[in-house]
NULUMPA-470498 format. One record per atom (N, C-alpha, C): x negated, y negated, z negated; residue in one letter. Coordinates in steps of 0.1 Angstrom, whole numbers, plus 5000, padded with zeros to 4 digits. Atoms other than C-alpha are relative to their C-alpha. Example, Ala and Ser with C-alpha at 12.3 -4.5 7.8 and 13.67 -1.06 7.14 Angstrom:
BEGIN
499150125000A/487750454922A/499149885000A/500950115000S/486350114929S/500849894992S/
//
This chain:
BEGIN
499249894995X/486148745092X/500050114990X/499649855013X/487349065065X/498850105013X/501149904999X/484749315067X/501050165010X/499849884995X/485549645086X/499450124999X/501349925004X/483749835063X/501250124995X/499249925006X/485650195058X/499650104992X/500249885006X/484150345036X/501250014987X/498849985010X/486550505006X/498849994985X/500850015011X/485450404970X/500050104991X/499649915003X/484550724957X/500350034984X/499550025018X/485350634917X/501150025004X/498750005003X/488650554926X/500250175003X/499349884993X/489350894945X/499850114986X/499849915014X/487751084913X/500949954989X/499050035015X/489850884885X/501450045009X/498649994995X/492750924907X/499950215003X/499549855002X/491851344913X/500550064986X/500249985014X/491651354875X/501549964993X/498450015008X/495251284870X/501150135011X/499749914992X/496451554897X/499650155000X/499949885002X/497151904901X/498850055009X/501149944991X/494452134917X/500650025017X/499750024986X/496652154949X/500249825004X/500150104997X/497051784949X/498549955005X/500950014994X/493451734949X/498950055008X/500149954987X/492751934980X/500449935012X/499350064987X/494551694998X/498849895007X/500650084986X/492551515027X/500349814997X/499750144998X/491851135026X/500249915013X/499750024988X/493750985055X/500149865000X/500250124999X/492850645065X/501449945012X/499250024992X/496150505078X/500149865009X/500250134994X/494950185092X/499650035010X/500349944983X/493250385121X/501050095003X/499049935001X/496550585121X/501549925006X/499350114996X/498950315130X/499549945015X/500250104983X/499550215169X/500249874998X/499950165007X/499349865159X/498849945009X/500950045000X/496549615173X/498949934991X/500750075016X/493649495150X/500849834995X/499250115007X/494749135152X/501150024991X/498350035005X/498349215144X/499550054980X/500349945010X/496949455116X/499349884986X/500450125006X/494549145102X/501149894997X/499450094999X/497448905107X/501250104985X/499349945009X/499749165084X/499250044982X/500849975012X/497049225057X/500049844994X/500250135000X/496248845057X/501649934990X/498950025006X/500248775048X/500450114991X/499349945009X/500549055024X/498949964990X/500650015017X/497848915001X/500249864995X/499350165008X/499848544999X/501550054995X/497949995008X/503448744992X/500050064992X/499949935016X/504148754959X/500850084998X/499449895000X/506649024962X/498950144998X/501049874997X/503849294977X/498849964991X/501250045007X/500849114955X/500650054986X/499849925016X/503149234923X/500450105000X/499649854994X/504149564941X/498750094997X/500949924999X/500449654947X/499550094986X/500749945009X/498849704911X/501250164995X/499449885005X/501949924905X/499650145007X/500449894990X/501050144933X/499350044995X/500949995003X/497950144925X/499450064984X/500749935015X/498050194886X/500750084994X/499049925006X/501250394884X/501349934998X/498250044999X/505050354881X/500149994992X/499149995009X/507150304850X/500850155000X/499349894994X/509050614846X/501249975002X/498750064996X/512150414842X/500249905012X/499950124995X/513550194868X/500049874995X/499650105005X/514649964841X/498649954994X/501250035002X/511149914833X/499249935012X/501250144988X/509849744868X/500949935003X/499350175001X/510549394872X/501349985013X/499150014993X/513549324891X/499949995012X/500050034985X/512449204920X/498650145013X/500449894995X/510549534929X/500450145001X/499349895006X/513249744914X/500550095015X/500049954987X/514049834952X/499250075006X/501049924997X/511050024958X/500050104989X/500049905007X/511550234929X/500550195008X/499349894996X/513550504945X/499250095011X/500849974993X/510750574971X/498849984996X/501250055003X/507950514951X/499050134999X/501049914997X/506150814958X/499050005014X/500350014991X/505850724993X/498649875009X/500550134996X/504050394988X/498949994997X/501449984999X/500450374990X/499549855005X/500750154997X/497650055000X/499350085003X/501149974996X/495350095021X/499449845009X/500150124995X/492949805031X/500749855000X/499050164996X/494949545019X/501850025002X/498649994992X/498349665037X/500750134991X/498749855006X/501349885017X/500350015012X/499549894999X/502550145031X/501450114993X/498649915000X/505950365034X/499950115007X/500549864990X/504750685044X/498849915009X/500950084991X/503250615076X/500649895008X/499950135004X/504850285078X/499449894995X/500550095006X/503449935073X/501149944994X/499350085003X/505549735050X/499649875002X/500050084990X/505849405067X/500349864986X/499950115006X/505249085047X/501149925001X/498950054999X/508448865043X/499749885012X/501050134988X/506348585063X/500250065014X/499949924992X/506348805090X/501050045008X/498549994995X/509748915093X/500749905005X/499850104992X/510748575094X/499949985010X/500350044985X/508748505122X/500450085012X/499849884991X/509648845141X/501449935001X/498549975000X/513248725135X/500449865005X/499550124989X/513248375154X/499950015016X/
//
């Protein structure tokens, strides 16, 4: 069973203040997984299919390690998230659109029979 351990890893939060403005890093770390009316299963069942879809599994590091400044610089098939890519964040596993879950393609599927 995935751990339900929340703690925040506080390296990341310092290398990631260290690229930010002094009003950026003031900002509050908001854990959007307890933030989301969702049930845990469903939430486990959405984390679970976003770490077999290769779409969001080649989305994440960008999130994560930064954008291109160009669009013509990220790979085609994520070029669609560019234009909102401020908004997109990981937490636990699960992207994020604001406060939106972005929904594994597996998923949709299944929502859509």
């Amino acid at each position: 069973m995935a751990s339900t351990n929340k703690t925040v890893n506080t390296q990341e939060v310092w290398n990631l203040a260290d690229t930010r403005s002094p009003t950026e890093v003031e900002t509050e770390y908001v854990d959007m997984t307890e933030s989301v009316p969702i049930r845990k299963l469903t939430l486990l069942e959405i984390k679970s299919a976003t770490e077999v879809d290769a779409e969001l599994q080649a989305l994440v590091p960008i999130i994560t390690q930064g954008w291109p400044e160009r669009r013509a610089e990220v790979p085609s098939q994520l070029q669609v998230y560019f234009p909102f890519r401020e908004e997109l964040s990981v937490q636990e596993g699960v992207v994020f659109k604001g406060e939106r879950i972005v929904v594994p393609s597996s998923l949709k599927t299944r929502h859509d029979e």
